[in-house]
N, C-alpha and C positions, 0 to 999 in steps of 0.2 A: 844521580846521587852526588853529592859533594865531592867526593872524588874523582870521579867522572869530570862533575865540572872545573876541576884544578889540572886538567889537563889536555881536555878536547872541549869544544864550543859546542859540541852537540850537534851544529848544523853541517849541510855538507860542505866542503871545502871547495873552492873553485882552483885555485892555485896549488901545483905541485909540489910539495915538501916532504920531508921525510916524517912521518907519524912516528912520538913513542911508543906507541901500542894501538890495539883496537879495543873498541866494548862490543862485549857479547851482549848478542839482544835475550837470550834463551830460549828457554822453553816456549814462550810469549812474551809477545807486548803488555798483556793485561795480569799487574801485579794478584790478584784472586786464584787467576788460572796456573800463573806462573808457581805459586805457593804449592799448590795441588798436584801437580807435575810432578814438580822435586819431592815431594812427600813417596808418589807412584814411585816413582822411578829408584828413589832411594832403595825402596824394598826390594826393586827388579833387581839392580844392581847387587844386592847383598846374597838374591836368590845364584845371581848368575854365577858370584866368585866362588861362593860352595857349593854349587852343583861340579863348575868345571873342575877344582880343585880337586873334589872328589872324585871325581874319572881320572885324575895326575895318581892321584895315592893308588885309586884300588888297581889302576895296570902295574904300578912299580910294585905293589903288596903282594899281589896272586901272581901264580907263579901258571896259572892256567891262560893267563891272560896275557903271557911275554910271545907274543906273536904280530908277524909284520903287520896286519891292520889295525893291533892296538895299542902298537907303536906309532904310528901313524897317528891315532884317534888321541893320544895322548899330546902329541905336536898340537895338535886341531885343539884340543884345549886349553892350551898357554897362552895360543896367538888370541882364541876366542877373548880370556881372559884379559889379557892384555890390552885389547883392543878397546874392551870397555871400561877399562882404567883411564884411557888414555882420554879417554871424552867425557865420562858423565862424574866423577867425582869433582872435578874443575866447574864444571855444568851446574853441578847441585850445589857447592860451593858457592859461587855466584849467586842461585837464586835464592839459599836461605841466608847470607850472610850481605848481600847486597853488593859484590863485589865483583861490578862486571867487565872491569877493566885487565886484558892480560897483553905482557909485552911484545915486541915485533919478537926478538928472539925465542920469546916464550910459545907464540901463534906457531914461529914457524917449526918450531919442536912438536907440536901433538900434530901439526900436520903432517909433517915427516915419520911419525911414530903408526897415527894412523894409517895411513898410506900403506908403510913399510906392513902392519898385522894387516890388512886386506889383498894385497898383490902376495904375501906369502901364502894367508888360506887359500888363496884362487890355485898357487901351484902345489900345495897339498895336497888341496882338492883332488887335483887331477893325479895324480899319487897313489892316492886310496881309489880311484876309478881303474888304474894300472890294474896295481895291488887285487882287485873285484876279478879282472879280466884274466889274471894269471891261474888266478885261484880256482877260477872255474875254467879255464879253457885248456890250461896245462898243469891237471891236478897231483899228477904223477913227478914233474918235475918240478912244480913251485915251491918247494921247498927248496931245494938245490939252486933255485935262481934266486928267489929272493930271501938272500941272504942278509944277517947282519950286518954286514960290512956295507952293502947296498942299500939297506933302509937306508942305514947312517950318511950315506953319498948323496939318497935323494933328497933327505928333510936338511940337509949342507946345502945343495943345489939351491932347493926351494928357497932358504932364508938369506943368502948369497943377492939370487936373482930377486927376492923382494926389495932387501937392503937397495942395490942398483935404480930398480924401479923407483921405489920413493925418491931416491936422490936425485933423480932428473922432475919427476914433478915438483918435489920442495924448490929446486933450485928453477925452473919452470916458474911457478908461481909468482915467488919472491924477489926476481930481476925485475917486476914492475915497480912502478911506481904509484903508491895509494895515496888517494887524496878525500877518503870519505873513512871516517874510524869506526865508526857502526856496522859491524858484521849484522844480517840478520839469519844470525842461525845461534843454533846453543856450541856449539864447538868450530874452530880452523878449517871449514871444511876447501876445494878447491872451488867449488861454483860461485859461493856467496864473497869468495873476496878476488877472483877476477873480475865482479858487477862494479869495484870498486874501486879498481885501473883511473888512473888519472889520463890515460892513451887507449885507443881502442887495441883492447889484449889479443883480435883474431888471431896472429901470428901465435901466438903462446897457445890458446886456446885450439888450433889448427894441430900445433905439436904436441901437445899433449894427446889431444882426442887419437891421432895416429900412433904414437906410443901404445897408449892403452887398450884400440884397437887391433894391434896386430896382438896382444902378448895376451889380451882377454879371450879372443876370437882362439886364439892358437890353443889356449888351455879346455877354453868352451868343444874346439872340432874332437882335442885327443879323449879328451871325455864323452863325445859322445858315441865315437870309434870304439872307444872300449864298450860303451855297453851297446853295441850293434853286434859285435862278438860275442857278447854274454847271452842277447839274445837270438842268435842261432846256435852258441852253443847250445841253451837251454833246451831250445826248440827241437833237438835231436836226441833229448834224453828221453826215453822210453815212457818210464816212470811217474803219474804226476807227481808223487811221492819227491821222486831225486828232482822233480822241477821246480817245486815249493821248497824244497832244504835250499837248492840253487838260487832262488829269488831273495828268499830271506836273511843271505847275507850281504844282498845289495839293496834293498829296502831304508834302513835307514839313512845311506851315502845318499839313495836317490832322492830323497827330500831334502837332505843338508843342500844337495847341487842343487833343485830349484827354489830354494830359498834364497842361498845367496845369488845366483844370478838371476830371478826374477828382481829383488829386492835393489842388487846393487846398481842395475841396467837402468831400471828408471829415473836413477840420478846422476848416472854420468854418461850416461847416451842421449845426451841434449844440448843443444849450446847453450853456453852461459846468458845469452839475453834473455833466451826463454824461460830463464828461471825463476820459480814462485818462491819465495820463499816461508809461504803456508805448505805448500806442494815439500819444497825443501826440506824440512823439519818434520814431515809425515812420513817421507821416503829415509829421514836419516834414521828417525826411529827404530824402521824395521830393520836396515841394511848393519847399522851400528849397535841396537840395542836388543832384541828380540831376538833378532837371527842369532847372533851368540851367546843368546839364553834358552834358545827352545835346543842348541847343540846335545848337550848334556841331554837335557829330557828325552830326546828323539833315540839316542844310542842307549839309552838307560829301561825306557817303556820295551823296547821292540829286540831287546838280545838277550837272552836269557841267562848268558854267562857273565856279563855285563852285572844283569839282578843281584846274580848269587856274589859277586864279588861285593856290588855293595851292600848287600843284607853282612854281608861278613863283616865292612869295613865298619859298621856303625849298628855289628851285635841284633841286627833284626833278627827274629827264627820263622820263617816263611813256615809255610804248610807245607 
């Protein structure tokens, strides 16, 4: 575009300089499909602000609903929300207004934002898998432990330790130096602008992958501990009865967990050369766009108290 050309040559650069910005390539290269996209996507995007929105209202509204997992479930929909503010409005922007130029300061902002809403759900996550493990293994006493004061301590921890996190990958990222302005992805992601290194990034790329290997791994093992507990505790209940009530209220956590770590794992457990950036933009989809749209639906279809708050919040009269 015109604009584009008033500031980058388009081609890749061979000499180090400082770039005023990068252009998003988007959705795609091919202006048809890109149009098509932002059209989809727009609608997902609108789907996903008031779906999560509406899981924010109906736990603060029902007074049935002021309990530590949907307080928790409540967190999971801000950051969900958030997250997809931070990429696709900018995204859609670009593809229906032609404006695919965003500045260094501006890149290293949704990367840092991004970031910061992925490493906080990951320690949420692991939270609400606690939260599953308490509730059914020490039913007597869960209440008495997980207290308010404690919610409030672990969803502080978690966005604490997100905030930290992003801030070594932003600052990770962003000590390189870029010499090619063409991201090919629709948002700041970290893979497609390490390919972009004017030096070979291994070092950065080495530190970062161990960052996010201990602190992803560490979250992935406590979460899985908790539900290796859940399942002997289950397994010891009499009852199939009390072991379907027991499963059913870790049912929909368990798909939130394999969504975001099937989804997310494919795109950052790779080194940066190996990166497609067709493969890129199909893995950001799910990790960034879907998984924090199917959130809502997944706790909304499968909890029945969940239902009744929202037939209340928007006057439905169910049977």
């Amino acid at each position: 575009s015109p604009v584009t050309d008033g500031l980058f040559t388009g081609k890749k650069m061979t000499n180090c300089t400082t770039l005023p910005g990068f252009i998003l390539q988007g959705f795609s290269v091919i202006p048809e499909v890109q149009t098509f996209s932002a059209t989809i996507f727009l609608f997902i995007y609108v789907f996903s602000v008031l779906g999560n929105i509406s899981i924010i209202i109906a736990v603060n509204l029902d007074s049935h609903l002021h309990t530590p997992m949907y307080f928790f479930l409540k967190h999971l929909s801000l950051i969900d929300m958030c997250s997809t503010s931070t990429t696709l409005p900018r995204a859609l922007f670009a593809a229906l207004a032609g404006s695919e130029v965003i500045s260094l300061p501006g890149c290293a902002a949704q990367l840092f934002v991004f970031v910061f809403c992925g490493a906080t759900e990951c320690f949420i996550i692991t939270i609400m898998a606690y939260d599953r493990c308490l509730a059914i293994y020490q039913p007597l006493t869960y209440g008495a432990t997980m207290t308010q004061q404690l919610c409030c301590t672990l969803v502080c921890v978690a966005w604490v330790c997100g905030l930290l996190f992003s801030s070594f990958h932003t600052a990770n990222t962003f000590t390189l130096s870029f010499c090619d302005p063409t991201v090919e992805h629709f948002f700041c992601d970290i893979p497609p602008l390490l390919r972009l290194a004017c030096t070979d990034p291994q070092n950065h790329e080495t530190a970062g992958f161990l960052v996010s290997g201990c602190v992803i791994m560490s979250c992935f093992a406590l979460t899985i501990l908790s539900y290796i507990r859940i399942l002997v505790t289950v397994a010891h209940i009499r009852s199939a009865q009390g072991r379907q009530k027991a499963l059913s209220t870790c049912s929909s956590h368990l798909i939130t967990v394999v969504l975001f770590y099937g989804t997310g794992s494919s795109a950052y457990m790779r080194p940066a050369n190996g990166f497609s950036p067709l493969q890129g933009r199909l893995a950001a989809i799910f990790y960034s766009i879907l998984t924090p749209t199917l959130n809502p639906i997944i706790y909304s279809m499968r909890n029945r108290d969940m239902k009744a708050a929202l037939r209340k919040l928007f006057c439905i009269h169910g049977p």
